[in-house]
C-alpha positions in Angstrom: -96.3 151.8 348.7 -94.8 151.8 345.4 -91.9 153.8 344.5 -91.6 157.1 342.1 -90.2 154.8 339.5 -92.8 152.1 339.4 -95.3 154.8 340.0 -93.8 156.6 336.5 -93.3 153.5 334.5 -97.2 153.1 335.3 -98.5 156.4 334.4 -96.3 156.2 331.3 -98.0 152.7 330.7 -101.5 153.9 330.9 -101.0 157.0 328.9 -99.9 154.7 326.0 -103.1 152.2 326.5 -104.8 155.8 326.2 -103.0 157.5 323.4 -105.1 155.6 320.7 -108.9 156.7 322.4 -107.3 160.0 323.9 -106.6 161.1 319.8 -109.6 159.3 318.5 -111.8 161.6 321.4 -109.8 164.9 320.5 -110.4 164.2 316.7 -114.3 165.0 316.5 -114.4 167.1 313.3 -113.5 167.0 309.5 -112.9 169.8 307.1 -113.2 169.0 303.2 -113.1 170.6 299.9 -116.1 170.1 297.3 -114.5 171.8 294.0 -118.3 172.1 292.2 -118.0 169.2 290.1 -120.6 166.7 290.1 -118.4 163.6 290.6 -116.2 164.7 293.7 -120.0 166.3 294.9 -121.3 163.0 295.3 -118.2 161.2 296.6 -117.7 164.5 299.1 -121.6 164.0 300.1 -121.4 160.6 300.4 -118.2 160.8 302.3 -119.4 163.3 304.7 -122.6 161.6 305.8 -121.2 158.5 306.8 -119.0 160.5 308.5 -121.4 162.4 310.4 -123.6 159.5 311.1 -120.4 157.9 313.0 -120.8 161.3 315.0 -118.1 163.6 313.3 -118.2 167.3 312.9 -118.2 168.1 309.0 -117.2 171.4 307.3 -117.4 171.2 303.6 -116.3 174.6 301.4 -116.7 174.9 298.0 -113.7 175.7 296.7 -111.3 175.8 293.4 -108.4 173.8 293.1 -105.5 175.6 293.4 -107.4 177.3 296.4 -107.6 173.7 297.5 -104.5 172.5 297.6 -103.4 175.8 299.5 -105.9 175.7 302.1 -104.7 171.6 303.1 -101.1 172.4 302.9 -101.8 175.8 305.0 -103.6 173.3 307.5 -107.2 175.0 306.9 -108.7 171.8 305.5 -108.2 168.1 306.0 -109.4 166.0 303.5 -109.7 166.7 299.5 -111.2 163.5 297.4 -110.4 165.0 294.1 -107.1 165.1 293.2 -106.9 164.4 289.3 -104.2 163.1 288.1 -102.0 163.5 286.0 -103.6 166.7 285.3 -103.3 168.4 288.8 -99.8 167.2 288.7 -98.2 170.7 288.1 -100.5 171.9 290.9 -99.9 169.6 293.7 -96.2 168.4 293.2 -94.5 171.0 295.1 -97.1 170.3 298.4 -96.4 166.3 297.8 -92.9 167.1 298.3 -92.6 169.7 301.0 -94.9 167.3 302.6 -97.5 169.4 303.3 -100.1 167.4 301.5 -100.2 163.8 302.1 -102.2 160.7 299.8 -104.2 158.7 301.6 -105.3 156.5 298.8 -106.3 155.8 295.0 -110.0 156.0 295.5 -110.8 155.9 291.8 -109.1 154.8 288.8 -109.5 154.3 284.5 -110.9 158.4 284.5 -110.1 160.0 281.5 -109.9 163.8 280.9 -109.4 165.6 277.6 -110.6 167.5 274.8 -113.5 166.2 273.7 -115.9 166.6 270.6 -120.0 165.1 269.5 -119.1 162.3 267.0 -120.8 164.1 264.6 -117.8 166.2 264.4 -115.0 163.2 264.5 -116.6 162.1 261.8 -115.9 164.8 260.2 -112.0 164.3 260.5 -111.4 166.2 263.8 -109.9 163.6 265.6 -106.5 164.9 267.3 -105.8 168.4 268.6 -103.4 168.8 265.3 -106.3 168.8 262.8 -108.4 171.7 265.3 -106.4 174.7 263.6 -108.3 172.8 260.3 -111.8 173.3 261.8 -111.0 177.0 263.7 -113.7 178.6 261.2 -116.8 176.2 262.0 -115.4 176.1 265.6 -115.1 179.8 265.6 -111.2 179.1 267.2 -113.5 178.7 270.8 -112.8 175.9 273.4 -115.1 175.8 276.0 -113.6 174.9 279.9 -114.9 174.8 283.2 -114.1 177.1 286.0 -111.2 179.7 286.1 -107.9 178.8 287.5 -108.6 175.2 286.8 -105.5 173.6 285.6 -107.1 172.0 282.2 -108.2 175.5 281.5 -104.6 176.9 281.7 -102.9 174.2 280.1 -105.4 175.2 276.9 -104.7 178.4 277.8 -101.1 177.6 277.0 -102.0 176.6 273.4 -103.5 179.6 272.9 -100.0 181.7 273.0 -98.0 182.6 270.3 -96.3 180.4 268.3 -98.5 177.5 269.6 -100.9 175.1 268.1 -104.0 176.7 268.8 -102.6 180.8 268.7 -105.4 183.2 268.7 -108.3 180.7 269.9 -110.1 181.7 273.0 -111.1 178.9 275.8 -114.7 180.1 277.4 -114.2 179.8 281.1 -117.6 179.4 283.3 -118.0 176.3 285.2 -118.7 172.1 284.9 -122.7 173.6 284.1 -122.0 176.2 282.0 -119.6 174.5 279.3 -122.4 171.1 279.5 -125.4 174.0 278.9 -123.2 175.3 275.9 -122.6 171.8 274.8 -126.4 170.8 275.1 -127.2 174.0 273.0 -125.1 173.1 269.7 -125.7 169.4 269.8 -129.3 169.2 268.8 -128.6 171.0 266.0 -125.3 169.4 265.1 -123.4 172.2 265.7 -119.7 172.1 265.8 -118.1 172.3 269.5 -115.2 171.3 271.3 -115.2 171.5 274.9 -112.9 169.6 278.1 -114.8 166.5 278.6 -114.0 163.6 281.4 -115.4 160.2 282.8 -116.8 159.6 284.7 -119.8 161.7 283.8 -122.8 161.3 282.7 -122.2 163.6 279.1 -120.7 160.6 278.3 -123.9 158.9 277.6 -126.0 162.4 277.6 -123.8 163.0 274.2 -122.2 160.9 271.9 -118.8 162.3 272.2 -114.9 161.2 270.9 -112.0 162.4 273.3 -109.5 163.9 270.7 -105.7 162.5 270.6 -103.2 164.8 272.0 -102.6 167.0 275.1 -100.9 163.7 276.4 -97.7 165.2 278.4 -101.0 167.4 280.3 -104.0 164.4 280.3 -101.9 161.6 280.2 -104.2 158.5 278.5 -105.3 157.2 281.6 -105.7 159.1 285.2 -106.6 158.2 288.5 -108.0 160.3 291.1 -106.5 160.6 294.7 -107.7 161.3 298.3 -105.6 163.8 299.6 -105.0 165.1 303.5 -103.0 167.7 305.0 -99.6 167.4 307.5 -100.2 165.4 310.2 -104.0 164.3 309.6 -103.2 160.8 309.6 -101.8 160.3 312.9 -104.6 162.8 314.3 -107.5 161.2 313.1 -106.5 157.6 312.5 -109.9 156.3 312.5 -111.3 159.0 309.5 -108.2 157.6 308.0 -109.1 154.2 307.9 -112.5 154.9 306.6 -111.0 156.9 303.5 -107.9 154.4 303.2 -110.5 151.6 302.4 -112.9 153.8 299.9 -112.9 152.9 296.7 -115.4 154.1 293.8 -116.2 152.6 290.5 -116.7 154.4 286.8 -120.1 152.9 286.9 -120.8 154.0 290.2 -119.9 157.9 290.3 -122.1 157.6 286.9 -125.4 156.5 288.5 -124.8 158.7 291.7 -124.0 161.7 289.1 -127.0 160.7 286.8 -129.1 161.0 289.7 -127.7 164.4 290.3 -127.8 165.6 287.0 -130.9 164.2 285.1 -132.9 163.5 287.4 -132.4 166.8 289.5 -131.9 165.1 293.1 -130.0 166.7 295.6 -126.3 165.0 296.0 -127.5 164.3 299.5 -130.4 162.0 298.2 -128.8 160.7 295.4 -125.5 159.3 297.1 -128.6 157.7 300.0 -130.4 156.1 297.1 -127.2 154.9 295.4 -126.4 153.2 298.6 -129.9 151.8 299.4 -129.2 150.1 295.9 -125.9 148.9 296.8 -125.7 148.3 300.5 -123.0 145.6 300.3 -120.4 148.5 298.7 -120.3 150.4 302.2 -119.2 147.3 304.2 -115.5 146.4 303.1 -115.2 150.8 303.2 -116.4 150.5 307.1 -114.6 147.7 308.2 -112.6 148.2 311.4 -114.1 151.6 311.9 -116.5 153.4 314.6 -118.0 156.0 316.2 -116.4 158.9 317.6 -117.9 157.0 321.1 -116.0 153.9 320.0 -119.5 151.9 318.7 -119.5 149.3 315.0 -119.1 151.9 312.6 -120.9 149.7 310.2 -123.9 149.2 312.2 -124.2 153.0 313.4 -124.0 154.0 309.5 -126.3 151.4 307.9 -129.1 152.8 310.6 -128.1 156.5 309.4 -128.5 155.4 305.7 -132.2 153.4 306.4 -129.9 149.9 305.2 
């Protein structure tokens, strides 16, 4: 008969065996953030099939960034793919320290985001944000954004005030769509524009476009972008953590997926599938050491999902 002690050190034993499959069986769903832009649209689809092919519950909300970043470090969502930086750094500083948001991993880098202009107008001699108070009359002092409380929106904003670069322009704020139908509007006819531009994206071969010089201490030359998690994610869901610890995308990549999306008017859905029935081998490396929710090859259970 074995004593109390032995019969402990046992139960303590077993539950440690069982700690890894206990949290792995408790951890069956996954809440994200799409913030409406085609690029983290098709990594956030793409992400969330495979996903629910290894047998996870998946919430996605559309939401804006700042809302974003609240609702992780409030513990309302888990997992954010889009975290631009340097430009979101003013945003999401004061989370990365308190420690309520958490990076998982560099899933993307060599972006660039800035002010951007058709070449048509460059070659005119707008080049940097300096010579823009030069061009105010054919640009009508407008800058056109993307959706309200966006970070790049307020940092133009910021221009805008007295005493600043650009004072008394006005920055048009609507959304990723709105600002590209604007764009496609004034470029036929060779109309001057300035609008925030970024790659990857497809209006970078849509539209001959120059990123202007400046806005540096904001933009910074080169960016990355960052998967993000809230408190305490990681240790619950170890195995969705592995899975987005090991995703990487390309440039090339989120252009295709987002070409799909955007000329060719698939659904995100179908166009991240068809992206990855072109490139099967991508997936692999991303899957490796990861599986179901029922503990089966992640791999195998995902490439049957995907028709691979």
């Amino acid at each position: 008969m074995p004593t109390i002690k032995s019969a402990f050190l046992a139960s303590v034993t077993a539950l440690a065996l069982a700690g890894p499959a206990l949290a792995q069986s408790q951890c069956t769903s996954v809440r994200m953030s799409d913030v409406g832009w085609t690029d983290i649209t098709a990594t956030t689809s793409l992400t969330r099939q495979m996903l629910e092919a290894l047998g996870y519950d998946v919430d996605v909300d559309v939401l804006g960034v700042p809302v974003t970043f609240a609702s992780v470090a409030a513990g309302d969502l888990d997992v954010f793919l889009g975290n631009w930086m340097p430009s979101q750094d003013s945003a999401i500083s004061g989370y990365l320290a308190a420690g309520t948001i958490e990076t998982v991993k560099t899933n993307l880098q060599g972006t660039k985001f800035n002010l951007a202009v058709p070449k048509y107008l460059s070659a005119q001699g707008l080049r940097t944000y300096e010579d823009l108070p030069k061009f105010a009359d054919q640009l009508d002092s407008t800058i056109y954004g993307i959706e309200p409380g966006n970070e790049s929106n307020e940092y133009i904003i910021s221009l805008t005030q007295p005493g600043k670069l650009l004072e008394g322009w006005t920055l048009v704020q609507s959304s990723e769509q709105g600002m590209l139908a604007q764009v496609s509007r004034f470029y036929p006819r060779e109309k001057p524009v300035v609008f925030i531009g970024w790659a990857p994206h497809p209006m970078n071969t849509t539209f001959d476009i120059d990123y202007l010089q400046g806005g540096a201490e904001f933009f910074g030359e080169e960016g990355v972008v960052n998967t993000i998690v809230r408190k305490g994610f990681q240790q619950e869901c170890p195995n969705v953590i592995r899975l987005l610890s090991q995703q990487e995308f390309t440039l090339p990549m989120e252009n295709e997926m987002m070409a799909y999306i955007l000329d060719d008017g698939m659904d995100a859905d179908d166009a991240t599938v068809k992206w990855v029935s072109e490139h099967p081998e991508v997936i692999e490396p991303w899957l490796a050491g990861v599986t179901t929710v029922d503990g089966q090859d992640g791999l195998a259970v995902v490439k049957e999902a995907f028709g691979l």
